[in-house]
C-alpha positions as CSV (number, residue, x, y, z in Angstrom):
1,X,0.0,0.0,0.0
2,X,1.5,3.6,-0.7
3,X,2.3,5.2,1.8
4,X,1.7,9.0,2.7
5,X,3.7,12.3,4.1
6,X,2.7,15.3,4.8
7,X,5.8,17.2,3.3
8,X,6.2,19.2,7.0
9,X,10.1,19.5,6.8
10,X,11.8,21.1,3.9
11,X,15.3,18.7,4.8
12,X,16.0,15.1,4.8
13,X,19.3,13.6,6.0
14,X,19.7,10.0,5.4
15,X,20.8,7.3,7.7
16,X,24.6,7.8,9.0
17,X,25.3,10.5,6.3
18,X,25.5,13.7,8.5
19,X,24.1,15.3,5.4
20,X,21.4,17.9,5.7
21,X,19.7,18.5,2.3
22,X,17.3,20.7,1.5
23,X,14.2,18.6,-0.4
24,X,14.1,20.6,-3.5
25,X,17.8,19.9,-5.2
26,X,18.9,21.6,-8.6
27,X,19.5,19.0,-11.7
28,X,22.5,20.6,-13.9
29,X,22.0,18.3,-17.0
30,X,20.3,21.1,-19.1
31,X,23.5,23.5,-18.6
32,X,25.3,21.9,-21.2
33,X,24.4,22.2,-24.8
34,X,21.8,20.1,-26.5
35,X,21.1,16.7,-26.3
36,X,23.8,17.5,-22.9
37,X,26.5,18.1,-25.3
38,X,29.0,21.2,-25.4
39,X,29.0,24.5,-24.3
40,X,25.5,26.3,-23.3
41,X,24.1,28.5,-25.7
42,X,24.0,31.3,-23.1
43,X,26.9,30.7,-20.8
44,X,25.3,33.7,-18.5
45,X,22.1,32.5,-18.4
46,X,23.9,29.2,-17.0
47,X,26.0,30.9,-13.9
48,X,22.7,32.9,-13.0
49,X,20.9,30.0,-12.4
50,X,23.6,28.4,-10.3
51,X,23.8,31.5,-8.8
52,X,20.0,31.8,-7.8
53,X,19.7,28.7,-7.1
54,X,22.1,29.4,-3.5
55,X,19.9,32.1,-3.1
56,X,16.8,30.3,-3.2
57,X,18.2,28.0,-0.5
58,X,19.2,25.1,-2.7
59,X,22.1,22.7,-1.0
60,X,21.7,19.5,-2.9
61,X,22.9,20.4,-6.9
62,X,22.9,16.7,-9.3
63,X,25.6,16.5,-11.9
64,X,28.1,14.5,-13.7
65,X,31.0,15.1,-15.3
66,X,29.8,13.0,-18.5
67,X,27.2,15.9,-19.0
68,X,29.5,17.7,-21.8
69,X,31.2,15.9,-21.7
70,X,33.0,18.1,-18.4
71,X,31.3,21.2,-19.5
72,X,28.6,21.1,-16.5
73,X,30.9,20.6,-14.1
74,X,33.3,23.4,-15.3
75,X,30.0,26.1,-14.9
76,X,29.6,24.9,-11.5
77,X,32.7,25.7,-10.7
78,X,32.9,29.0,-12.0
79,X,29.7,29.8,-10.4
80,X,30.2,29.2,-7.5
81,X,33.8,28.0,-6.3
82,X,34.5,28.6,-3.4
83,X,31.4,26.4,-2.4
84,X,29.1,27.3,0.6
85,X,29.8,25.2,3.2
86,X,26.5,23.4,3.3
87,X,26.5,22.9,-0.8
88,X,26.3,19.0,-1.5
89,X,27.3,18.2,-4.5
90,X,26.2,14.9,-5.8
91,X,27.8,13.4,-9.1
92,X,27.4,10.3,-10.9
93,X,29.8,7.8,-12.7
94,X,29.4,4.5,-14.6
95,X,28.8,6.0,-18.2
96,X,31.1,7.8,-20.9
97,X,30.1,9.8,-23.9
98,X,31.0,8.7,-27.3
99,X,32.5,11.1,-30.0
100,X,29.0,10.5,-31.5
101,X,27.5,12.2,-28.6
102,X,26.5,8.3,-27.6
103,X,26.2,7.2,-23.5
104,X,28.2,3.9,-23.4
105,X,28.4,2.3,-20.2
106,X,32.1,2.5,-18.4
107,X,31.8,0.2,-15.2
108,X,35.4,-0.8,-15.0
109,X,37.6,-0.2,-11.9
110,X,40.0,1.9,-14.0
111,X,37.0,3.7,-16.4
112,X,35.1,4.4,-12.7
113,X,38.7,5.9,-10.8
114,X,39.2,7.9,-13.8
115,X,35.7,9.3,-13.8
116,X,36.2,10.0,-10.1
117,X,39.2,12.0,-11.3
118,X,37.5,13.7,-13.6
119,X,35.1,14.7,-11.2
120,X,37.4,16.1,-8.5
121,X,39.5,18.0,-11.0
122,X,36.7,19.9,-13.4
123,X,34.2,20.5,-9.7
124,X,37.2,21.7,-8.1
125,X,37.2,19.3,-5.0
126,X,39.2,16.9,-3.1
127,X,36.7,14.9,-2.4
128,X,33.2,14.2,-3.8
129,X,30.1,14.8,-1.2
130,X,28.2,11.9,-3.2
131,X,28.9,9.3,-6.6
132,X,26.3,7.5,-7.6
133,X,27.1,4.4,-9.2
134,X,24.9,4.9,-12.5
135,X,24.0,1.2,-13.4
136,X,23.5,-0.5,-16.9
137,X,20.3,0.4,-19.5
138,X,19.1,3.5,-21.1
139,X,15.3,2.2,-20.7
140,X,16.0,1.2,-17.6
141,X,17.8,-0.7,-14.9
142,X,18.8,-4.5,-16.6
143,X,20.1,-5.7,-12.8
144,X,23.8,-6.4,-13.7
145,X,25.8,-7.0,-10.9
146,X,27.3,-4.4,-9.5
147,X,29.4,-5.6,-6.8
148,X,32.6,-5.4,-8.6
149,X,32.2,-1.7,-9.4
150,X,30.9,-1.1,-5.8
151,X,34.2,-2.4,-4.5
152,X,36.3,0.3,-6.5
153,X,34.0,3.2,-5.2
154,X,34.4,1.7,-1.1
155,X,38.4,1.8,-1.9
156,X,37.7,5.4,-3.5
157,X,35.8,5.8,-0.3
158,X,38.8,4.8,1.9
159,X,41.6,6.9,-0.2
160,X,39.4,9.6,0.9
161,X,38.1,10.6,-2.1
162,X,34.4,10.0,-2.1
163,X,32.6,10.8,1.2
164,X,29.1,9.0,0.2
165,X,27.8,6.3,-2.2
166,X,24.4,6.0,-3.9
167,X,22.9,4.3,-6.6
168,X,21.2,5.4,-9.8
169,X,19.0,3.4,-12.3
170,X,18.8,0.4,-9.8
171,X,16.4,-2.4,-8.9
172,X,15.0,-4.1,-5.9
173,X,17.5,-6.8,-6.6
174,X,20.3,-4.6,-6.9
175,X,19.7,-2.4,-3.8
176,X,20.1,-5.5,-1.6
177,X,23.3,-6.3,-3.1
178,X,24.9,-2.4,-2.5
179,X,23.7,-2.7,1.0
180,X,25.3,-5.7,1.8
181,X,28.5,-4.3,0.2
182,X,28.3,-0.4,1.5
183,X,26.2,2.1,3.2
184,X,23.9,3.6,0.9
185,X,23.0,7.5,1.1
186,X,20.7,7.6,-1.9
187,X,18.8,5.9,-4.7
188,X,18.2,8.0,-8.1
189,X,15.9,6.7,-10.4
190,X,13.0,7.0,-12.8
191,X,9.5,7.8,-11.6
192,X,7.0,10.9,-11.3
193,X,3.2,10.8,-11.1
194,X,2.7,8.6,-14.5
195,X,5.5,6.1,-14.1
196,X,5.6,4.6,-10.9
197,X,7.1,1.2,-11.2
198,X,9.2,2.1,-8.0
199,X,6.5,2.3,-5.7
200,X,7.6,-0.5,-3.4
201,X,11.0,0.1,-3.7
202,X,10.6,3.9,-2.8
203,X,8.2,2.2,0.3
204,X,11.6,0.0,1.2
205,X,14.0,2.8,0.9
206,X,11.7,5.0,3.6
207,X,12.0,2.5,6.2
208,X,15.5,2.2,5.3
209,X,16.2,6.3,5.5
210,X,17.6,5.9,2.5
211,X,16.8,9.2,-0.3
212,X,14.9,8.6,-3.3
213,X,15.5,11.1,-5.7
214,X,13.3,11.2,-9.4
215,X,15.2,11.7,-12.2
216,X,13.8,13.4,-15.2
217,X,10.6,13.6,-12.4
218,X,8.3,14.5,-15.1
219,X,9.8,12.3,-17.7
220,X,8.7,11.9,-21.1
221,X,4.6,12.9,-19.2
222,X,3.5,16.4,-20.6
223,X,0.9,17.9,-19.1
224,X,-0.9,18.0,-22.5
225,X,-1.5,14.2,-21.4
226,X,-3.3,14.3,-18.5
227,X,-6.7,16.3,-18.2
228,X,-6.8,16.0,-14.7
229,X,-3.3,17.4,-13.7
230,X,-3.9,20.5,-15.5
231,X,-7.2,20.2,-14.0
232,X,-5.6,20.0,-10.8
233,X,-3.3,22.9,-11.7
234,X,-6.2,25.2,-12.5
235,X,-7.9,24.6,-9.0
236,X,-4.6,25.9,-7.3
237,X,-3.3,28.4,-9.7
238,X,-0.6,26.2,-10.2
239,X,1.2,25.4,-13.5
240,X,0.9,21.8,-14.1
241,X,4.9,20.9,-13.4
242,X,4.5,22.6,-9.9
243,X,1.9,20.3,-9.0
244,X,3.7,17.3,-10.1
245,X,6.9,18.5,-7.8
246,X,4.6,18.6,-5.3
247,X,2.9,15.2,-5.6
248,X,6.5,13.4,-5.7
249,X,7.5,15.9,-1.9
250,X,3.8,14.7,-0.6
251,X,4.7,11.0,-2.0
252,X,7.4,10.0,1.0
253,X,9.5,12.2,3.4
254,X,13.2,11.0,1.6
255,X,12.1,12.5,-1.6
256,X,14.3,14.8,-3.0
257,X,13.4,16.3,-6.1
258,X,16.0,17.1,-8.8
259,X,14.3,19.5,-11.8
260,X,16.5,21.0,-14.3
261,X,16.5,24.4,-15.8
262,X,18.6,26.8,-17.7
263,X,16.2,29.6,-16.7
264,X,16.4,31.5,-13.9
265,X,12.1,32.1,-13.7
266,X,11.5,28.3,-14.6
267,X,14.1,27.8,-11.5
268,X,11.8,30.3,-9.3
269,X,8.7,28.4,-10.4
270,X,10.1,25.1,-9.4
271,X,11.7,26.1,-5.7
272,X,7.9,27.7,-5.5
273,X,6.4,24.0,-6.2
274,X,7.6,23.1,-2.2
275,X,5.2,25.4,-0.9
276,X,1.8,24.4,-2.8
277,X,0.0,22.1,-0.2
278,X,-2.0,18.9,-1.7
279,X,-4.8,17.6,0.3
280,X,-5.9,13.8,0.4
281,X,-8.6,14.2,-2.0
282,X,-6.6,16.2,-4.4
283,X,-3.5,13.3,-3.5
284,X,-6.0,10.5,-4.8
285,X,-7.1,12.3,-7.8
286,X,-3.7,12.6,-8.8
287,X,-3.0,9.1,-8.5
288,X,-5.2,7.9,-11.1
289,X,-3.0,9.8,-13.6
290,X,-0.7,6.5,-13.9
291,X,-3.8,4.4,-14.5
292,X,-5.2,6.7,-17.3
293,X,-4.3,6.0,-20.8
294,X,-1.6,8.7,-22.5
């Protein structure tokens, strides 16, 4: 059965991390050029948004050096090196880009170090807050092992290089097999209001105080398919995306939400998503979006 949270805290710090993150995070994937290749088309536009972002209390920024490739990670730096002291920055490695602007998975103990390298020397850091291990599958997770690759980030963990680990593009399956290897701060995968395969893992990593965090949180769902969330959106004054923010921050207390933006108002429109309050009525109706038809 799903559970339910009122979204009463605006921070979540999962188990035996010491980490205090604010709920609604900053996804840096759109800062690169299209299709997350090469520069920005406004390079400006890009270090405002960083920029705002610390001013609208944002602590918790996703990225990866692979966006770029580097590129994202070199406009966080110049934005806003030297970092606040409560900025987390979470980054991810397990993937390269191609010359053809293609993902191909790079899982190896020498292709994941070098990432971590990466990392480290386009943020600026000596160590990384968080790496999440990105796992196999573009459509999804295809439950490789990944104990091997797990093993090179807890030896990254003891040269003192990575502070945290968490997982991205996992299953059930696979989650057991991390824990039993290494703590786990966080689990990043697919799901928002229409795709919500992840129900009862999300359920699991509650208990656990583990952080589920959406990626691409409104996915390939446009409001232009779904009556009642614009419906929805009307009744609060709302634009459709807020309200779906807001349904995943009501969905379970470890949610943090990612969105991505290279626009300073779509930025203020997001952080404003935190505030808009959904009652139980209004929570039901929304969850027969995922049983409607597209």
């Amino acid at each position: 059965m799903t559970q339910r949270h009122e979204p009463s805290s605006d921070t979540f710090t999962p188990a035996a991390s010491g980490l205090t993150l604010h709920r609604m995070g900053y996804g840096a994937m759109q800062l690169a050029g299209p299709h997350v290749w090469g520069p920005p088309k406004d390079r400006q536009a890009a270090l405002a948004v960083l920029r705002r972002a610390m001013d609208l209390g944002i602590n918790h920024i996703d990225t990866s050096d692979f966006y770029g490739p580097h590129v994202t990670n070199q406009i966080i730096r110049e934005a806003l090196h030297p970092y606040r002291k409560d900025l987390v920055i979470v980054t991810k490695i397990g993937f390269r880009r191609g010359d053809d602007q293609s993902w191909i998975p790079a899982p190896s103990p020498d292709a994941l170090r070098a990432a971590v390298h990466d990392n480290l020397k386009n943020l600026g850091l000596d160590a990384l807050d968080v790496v999440n291990l990105r796992a196999q599958g573009l459509a999804g997770p295809e439950g490789e092992s990944l104990a091997e690759a797990l093993h090179t980030l807890v030896q990254l963990q003891r040269d003192g290089l990575v502070r945290h680990i968490g997982l991205s593009n996992v299953n059930a399956q696979q989650v057991d097999e991390a824990l039993a290897i290494a703590p786990i701060v966080c689990v990043q995968n697919l799901y928002n209001l229409a795709q919500r395969n992840d129900d009862a893992l999300l359920d699991k990593l509650t208990a656990h105080g583990i952080a589920f965090v959406p990626f691409f949180p409104l996915g390939g769902f446009t409001p232009l398919q779904s009556g009642t969330l614009q419906a929805v959106a009307d009744r609060l004054g709302a634009q459709p995306m807020q309200v779906a923010l807001a349904w995943l921050l009501h969905r379970a207390p470890n949610v943090l939400v990612i969105p991505g933006t290279s626009s300073v108002g779509h930025l203020e429109e997001n952080v404003a998503a935190g505030a808009i309050h959904l009652d139980a009525a209004t929570l039901a109706e929304l969850d027969t979006i995922g049983k409607q038809d597209a």
